[in-house]
PDB file of the backbone (N, CA, C, O) and the ligand in Angstrom, with CONECT records:
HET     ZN  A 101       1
ATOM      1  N   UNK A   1      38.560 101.977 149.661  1.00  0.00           N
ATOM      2  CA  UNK A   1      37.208 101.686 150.179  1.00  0.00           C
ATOM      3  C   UNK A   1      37.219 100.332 150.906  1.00  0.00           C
ATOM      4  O   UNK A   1      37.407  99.280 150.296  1.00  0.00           O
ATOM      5  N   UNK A   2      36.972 100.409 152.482  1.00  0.00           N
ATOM      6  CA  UNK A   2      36.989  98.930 152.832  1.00  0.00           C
ATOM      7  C   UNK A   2      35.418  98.210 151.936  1.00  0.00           C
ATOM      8  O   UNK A   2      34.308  98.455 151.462  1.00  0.00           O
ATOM      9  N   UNK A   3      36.688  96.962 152.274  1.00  0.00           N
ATOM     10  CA  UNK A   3      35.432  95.470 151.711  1.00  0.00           C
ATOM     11  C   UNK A   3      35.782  94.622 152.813  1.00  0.00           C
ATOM     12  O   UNK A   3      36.752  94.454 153.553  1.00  0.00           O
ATOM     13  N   UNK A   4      34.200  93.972 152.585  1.00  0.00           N
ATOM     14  CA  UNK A   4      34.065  92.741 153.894  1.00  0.00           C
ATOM     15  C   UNK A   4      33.320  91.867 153.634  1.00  0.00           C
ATOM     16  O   UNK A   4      32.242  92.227 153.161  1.00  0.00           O
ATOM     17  N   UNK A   5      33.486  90.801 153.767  1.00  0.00           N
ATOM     18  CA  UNK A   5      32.607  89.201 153.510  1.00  0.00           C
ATOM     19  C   UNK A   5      31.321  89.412 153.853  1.00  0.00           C
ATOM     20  O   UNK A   5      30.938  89.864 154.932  1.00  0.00           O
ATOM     21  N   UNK A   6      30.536  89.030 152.779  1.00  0.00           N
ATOM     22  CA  UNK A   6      29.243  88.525 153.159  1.00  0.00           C
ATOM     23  C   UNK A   6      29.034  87.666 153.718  1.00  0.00           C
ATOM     24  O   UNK A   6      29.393  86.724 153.011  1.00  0.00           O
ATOM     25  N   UNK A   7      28.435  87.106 155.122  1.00  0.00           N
ATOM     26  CA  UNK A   7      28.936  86.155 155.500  1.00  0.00           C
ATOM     27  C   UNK A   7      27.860  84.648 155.040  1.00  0.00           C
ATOM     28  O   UNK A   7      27.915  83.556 155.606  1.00  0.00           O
ATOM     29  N   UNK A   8      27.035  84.986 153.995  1.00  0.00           N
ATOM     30  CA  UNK A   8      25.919  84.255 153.869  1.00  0.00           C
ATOM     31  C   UNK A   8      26.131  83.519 152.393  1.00  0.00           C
ATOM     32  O   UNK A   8      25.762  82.393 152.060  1.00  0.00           O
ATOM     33  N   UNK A   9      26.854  84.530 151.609  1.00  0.00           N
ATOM     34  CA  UNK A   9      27.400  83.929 150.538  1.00  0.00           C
ATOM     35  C   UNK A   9      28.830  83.812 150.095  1.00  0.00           C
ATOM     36  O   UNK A   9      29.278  83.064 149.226  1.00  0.00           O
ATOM     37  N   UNK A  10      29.381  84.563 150.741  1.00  0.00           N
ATOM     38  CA  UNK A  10      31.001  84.669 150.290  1.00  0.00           C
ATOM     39  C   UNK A  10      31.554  85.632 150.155  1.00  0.00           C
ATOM     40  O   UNK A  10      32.773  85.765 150.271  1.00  0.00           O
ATOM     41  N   UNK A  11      30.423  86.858 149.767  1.00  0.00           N
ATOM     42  CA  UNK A  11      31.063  87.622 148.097  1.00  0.00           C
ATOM     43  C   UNK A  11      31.611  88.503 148.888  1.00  0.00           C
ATOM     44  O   UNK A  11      31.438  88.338 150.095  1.00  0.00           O
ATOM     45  N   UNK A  12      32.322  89.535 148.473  1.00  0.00           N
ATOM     46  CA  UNK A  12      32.751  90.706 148.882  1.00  0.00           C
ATOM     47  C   UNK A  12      32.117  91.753 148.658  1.00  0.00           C
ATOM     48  O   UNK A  12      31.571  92.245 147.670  1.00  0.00           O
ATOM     49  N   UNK A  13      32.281  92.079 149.872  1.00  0.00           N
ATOM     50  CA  UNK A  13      31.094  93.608 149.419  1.00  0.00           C
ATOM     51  C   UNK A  13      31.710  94.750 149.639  1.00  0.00           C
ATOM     52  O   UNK A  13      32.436  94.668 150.630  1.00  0.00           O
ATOM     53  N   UNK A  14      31.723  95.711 149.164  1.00  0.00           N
ATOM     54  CA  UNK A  14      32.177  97.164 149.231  1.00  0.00           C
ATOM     55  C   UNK A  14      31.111  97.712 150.173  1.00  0.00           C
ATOM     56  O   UNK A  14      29.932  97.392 150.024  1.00  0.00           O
ATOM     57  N   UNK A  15      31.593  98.697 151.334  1.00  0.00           N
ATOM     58  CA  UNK A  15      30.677  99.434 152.038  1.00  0.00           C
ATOM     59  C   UNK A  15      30.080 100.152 151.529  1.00  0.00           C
ATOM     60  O   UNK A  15      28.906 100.085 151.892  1.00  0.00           O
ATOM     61  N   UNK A  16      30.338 101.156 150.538  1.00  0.00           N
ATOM     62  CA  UNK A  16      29.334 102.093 149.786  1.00  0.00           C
ATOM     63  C   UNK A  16      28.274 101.363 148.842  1.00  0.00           C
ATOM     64  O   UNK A  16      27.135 101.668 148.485  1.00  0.00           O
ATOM     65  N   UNK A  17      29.216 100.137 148.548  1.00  0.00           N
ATOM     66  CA  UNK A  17      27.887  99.198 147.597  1.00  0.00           C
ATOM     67  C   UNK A  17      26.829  98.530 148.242  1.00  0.00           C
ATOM     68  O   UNK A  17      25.716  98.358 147.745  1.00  0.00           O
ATOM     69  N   UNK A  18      27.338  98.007 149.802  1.00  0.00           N
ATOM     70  CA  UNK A  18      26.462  97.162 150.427  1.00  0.00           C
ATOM     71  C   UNK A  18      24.737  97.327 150.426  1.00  0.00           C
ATOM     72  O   UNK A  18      24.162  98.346 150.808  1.00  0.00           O
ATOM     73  N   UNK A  19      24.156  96.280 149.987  1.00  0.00           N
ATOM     74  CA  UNK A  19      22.531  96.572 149.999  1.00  0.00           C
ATOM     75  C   UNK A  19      22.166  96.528 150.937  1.00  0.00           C
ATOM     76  O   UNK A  19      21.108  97.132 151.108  1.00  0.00           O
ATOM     77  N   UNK A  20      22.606  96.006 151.806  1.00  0.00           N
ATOM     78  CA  UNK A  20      22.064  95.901 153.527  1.00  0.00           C
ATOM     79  C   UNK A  20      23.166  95.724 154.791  1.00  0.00           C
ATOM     80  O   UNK A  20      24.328  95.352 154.626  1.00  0.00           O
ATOM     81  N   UNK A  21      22.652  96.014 155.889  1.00  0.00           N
ATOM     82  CA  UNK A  21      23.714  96.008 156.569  1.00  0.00           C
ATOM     83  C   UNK A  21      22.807  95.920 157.977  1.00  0.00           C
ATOM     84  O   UNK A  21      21.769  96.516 158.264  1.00  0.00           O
ATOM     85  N   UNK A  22      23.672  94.851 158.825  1.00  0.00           N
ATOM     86  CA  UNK A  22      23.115  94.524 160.437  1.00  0.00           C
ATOM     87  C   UNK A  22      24.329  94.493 161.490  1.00  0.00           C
ATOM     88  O   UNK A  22      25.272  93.710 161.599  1.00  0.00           O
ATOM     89  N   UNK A  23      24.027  95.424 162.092  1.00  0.00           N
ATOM     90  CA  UNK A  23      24.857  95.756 163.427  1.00  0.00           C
ATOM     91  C   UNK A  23      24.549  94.118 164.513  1.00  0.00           C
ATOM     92  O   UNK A  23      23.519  93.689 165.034  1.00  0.00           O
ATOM     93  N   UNK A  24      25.622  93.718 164.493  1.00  0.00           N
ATOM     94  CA  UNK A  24      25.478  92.232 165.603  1.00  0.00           C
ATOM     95  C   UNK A  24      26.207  92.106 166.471  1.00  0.00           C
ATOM     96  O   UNK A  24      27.326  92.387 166.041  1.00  0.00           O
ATOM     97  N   UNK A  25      26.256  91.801 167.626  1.00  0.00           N
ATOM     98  CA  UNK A  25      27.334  91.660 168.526  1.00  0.00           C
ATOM     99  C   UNK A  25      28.303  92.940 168.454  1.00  0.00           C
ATOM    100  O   UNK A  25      29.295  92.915 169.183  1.00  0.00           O
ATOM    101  N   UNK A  26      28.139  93.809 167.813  1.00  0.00           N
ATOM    102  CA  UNK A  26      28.981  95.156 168.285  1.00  0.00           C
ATOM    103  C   UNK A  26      30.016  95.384 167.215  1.00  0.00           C
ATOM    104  O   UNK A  26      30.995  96.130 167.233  1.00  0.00           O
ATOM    105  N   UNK A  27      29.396  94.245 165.902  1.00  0.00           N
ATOM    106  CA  UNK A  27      30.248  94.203 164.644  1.00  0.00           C
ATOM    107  C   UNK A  27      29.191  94.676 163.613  1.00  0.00           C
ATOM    108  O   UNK A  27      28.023  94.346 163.819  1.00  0.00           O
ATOM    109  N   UNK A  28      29.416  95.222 162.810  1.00  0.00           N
ATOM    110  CA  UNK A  28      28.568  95.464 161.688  1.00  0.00           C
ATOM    111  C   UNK A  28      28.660  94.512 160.630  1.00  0.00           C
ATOM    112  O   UNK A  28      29.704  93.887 160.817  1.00  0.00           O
ATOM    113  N   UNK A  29      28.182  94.172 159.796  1.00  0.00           N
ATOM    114  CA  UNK A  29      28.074  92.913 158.921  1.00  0.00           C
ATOM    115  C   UNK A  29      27.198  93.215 157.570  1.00  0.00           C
ATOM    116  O   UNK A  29      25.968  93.252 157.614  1.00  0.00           O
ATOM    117  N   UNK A  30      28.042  93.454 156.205  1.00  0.00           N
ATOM    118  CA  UNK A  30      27.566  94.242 155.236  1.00  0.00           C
ATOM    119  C   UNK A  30      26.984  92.722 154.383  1.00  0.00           C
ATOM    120  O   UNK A  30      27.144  91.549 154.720  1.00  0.00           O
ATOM    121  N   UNK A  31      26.258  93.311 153.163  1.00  0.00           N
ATOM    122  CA  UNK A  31      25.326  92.121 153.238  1.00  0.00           C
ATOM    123  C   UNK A  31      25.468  92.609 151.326  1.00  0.00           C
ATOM    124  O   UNK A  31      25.393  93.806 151.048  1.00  0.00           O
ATOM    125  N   UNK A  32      25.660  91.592 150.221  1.00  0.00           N
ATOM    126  CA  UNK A  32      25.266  92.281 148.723  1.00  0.00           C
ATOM    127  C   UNK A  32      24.261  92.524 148.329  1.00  0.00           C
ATOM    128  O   UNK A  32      24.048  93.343 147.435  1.00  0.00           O
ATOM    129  N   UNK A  33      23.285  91.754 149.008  1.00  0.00           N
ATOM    130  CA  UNK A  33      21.947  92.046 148.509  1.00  0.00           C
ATOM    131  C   UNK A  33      20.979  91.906 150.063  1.00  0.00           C
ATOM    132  O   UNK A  33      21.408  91.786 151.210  1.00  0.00           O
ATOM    133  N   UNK A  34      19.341  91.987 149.497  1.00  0.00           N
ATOM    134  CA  UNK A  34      18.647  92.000 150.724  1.00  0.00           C
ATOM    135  C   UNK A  34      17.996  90.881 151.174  1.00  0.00           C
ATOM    136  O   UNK A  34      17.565  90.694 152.312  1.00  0.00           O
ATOM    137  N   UNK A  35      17.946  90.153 150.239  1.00  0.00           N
ATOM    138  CA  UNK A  35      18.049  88.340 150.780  1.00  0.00           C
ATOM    139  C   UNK A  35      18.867  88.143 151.375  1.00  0.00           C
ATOM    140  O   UNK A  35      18.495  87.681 152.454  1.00  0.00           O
ATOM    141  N   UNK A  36      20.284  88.267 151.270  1.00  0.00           N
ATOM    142  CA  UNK A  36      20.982  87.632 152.242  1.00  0.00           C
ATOM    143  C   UNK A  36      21.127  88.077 153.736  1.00  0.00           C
ATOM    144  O   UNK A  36      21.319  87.302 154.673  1.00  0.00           O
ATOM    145  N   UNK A  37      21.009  89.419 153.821  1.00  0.00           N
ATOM    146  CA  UNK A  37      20.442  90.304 155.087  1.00  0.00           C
ATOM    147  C   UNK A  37      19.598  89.234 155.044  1.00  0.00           C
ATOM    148  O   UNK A  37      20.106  88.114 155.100  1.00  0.00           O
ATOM    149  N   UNK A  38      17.836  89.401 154.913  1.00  0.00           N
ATOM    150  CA  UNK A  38      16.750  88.794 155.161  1.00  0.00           C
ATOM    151  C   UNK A  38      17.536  86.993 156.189  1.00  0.00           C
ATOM    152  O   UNK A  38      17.508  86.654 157.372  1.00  0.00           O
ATOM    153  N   UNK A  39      18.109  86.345 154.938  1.00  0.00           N
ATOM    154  CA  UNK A  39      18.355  84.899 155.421  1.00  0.00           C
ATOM    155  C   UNK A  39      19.381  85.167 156.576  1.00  0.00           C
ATOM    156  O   UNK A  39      19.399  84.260 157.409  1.00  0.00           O
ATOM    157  N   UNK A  40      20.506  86.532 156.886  1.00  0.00           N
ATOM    158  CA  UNK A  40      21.031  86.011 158.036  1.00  0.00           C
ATOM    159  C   UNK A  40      20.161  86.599 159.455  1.00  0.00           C
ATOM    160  O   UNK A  40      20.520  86.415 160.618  1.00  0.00           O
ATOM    161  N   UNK A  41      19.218  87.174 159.107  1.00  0.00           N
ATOM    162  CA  UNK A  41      18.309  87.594 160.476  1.00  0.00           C
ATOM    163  C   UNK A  41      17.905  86.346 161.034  1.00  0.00           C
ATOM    164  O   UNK A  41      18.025  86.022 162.216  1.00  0.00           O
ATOM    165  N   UNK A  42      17.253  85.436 159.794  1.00  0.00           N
ATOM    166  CA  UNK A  42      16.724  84.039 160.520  1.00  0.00           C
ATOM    167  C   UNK A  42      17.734  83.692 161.437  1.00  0.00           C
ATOM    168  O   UNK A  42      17.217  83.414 162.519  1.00  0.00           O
ATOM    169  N   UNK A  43      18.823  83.604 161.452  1.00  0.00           N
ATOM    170  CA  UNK A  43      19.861  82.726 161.742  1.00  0.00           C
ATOM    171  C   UNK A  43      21.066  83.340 162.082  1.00  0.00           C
ATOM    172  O   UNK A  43      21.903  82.654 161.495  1.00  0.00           O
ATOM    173  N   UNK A  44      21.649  84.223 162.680  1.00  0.00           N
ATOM    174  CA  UNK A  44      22.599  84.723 162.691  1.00  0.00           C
ATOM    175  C   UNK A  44      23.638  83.980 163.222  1.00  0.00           C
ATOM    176  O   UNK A  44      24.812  83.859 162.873  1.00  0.00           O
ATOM    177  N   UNK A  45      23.140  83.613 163.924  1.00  0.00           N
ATOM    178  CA  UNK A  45      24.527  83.123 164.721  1.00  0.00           C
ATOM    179  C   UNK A  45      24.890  81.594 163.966  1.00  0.00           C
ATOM    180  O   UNK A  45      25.724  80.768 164.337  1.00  0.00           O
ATOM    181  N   UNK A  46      24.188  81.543 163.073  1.00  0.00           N
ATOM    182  CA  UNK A  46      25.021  80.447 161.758  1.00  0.00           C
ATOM    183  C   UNK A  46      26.266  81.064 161.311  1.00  0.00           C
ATOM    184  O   UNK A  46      27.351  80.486 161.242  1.00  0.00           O
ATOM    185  N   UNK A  47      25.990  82.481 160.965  1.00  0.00           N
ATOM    186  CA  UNK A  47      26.742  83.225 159.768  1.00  0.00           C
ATOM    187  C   UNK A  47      27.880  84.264 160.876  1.00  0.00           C
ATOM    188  O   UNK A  47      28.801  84.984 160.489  1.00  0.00           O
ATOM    189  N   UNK A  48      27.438  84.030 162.261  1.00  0.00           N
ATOM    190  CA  UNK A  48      28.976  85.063 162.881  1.00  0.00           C
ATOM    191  C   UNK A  48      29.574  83.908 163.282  1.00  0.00           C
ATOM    192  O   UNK A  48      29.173  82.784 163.584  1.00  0.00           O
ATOM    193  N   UNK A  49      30.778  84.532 163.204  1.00  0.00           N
ATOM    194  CA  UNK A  49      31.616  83.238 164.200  1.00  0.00           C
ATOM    195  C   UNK A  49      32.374  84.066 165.698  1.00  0.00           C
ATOM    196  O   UNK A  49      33.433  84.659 165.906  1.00  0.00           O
ATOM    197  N   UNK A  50      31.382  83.769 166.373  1.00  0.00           N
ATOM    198  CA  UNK A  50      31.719  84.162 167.892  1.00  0.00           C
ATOM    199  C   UNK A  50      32.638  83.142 168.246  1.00  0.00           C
ATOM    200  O   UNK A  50      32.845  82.131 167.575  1.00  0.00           O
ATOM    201  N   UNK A  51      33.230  83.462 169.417  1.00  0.00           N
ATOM    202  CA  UNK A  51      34.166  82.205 170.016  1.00  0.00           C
ATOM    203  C   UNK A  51      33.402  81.160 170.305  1.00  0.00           C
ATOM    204  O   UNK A  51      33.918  80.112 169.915  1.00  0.00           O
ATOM    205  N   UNK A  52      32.379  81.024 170.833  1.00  0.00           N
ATOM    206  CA  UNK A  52      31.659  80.032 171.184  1.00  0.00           C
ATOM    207  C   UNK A  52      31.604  79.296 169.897  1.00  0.00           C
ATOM    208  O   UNK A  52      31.848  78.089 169.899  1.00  0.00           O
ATOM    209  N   UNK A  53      31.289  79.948 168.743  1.00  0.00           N
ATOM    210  CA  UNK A  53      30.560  78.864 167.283  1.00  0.00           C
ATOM    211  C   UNK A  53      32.223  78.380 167.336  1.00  0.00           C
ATOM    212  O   UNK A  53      32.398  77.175 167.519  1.00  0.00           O
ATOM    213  N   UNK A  54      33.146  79.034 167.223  1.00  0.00           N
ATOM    214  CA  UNK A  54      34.735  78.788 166.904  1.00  0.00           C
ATOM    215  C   UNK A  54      34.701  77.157 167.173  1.00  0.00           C
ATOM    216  O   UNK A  54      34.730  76.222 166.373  1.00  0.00           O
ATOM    217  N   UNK A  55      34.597  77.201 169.257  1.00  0.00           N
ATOM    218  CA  UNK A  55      34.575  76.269 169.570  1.00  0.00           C
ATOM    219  C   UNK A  55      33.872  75.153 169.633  1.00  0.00           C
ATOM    220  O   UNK A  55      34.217  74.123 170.212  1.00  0.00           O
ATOM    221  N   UNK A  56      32.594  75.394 168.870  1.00  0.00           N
ATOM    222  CA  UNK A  56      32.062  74.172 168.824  1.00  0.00           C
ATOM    223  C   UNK A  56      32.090  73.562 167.628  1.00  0.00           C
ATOM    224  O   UNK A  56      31.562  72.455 167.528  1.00  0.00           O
ATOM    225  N   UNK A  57      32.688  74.151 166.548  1.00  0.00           N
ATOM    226  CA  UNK A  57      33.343  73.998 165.470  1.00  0.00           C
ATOM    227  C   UNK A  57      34.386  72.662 165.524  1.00  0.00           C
ATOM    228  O   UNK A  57      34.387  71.567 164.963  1.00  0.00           O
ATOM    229  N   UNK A  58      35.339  73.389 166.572  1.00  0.00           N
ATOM    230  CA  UNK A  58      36.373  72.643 166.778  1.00  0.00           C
ATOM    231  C   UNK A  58      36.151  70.931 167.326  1.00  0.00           C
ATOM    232  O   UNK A  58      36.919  69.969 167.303  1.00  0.00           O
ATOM    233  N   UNK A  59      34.257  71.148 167.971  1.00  0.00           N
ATOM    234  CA  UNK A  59      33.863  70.053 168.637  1.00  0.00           C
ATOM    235  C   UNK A  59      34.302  68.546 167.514  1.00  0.00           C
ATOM    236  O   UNK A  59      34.986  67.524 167.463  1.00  0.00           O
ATOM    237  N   UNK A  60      33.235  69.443 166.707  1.00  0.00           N
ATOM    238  CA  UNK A  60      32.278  68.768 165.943  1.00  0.00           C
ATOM    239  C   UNK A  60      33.368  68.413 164.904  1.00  0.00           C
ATOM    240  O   UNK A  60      33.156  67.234 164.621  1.00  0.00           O
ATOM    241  N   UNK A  61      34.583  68.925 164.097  1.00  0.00           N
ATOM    242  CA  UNK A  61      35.323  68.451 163.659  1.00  0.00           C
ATOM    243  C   UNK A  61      37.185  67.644 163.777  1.00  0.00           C
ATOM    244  O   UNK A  61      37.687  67.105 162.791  1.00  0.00           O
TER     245      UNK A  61
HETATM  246 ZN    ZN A 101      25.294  87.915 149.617  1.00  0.00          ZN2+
END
């Protein structure tokens, strides 16, 4: 069964377990619960790392 990072808390989530789930940028992004869905809608592009966040990552550290 794939698993994939939550990207809001860490955890690992199993796809059949996932409580929520948001299609972003053409990636799907499984979520353990529905708060953390909820908190990455505010904010997504905190919680993906596109090349752009990569690189400004790289700015800033
Ligand atoms: Zn979570």
């Amino acid at each position: 069964m794939p698993t994939h990072v939550d990207p809001v808390c860490g955890m690992n989530v199993e796809e059949a377990e996932a409580a929520a789930r948001r299609d972003y940028q053409g990636q799907t992004i499984f979520f353990c619960a529905v708060g953390c869905a909820e908190t990455f809608d505010r904010e997504p592009s905190k919680y993906v790392a596109t090349s752009e966040t990569r690189r400004s990552w790289f700015r800033r550290h």
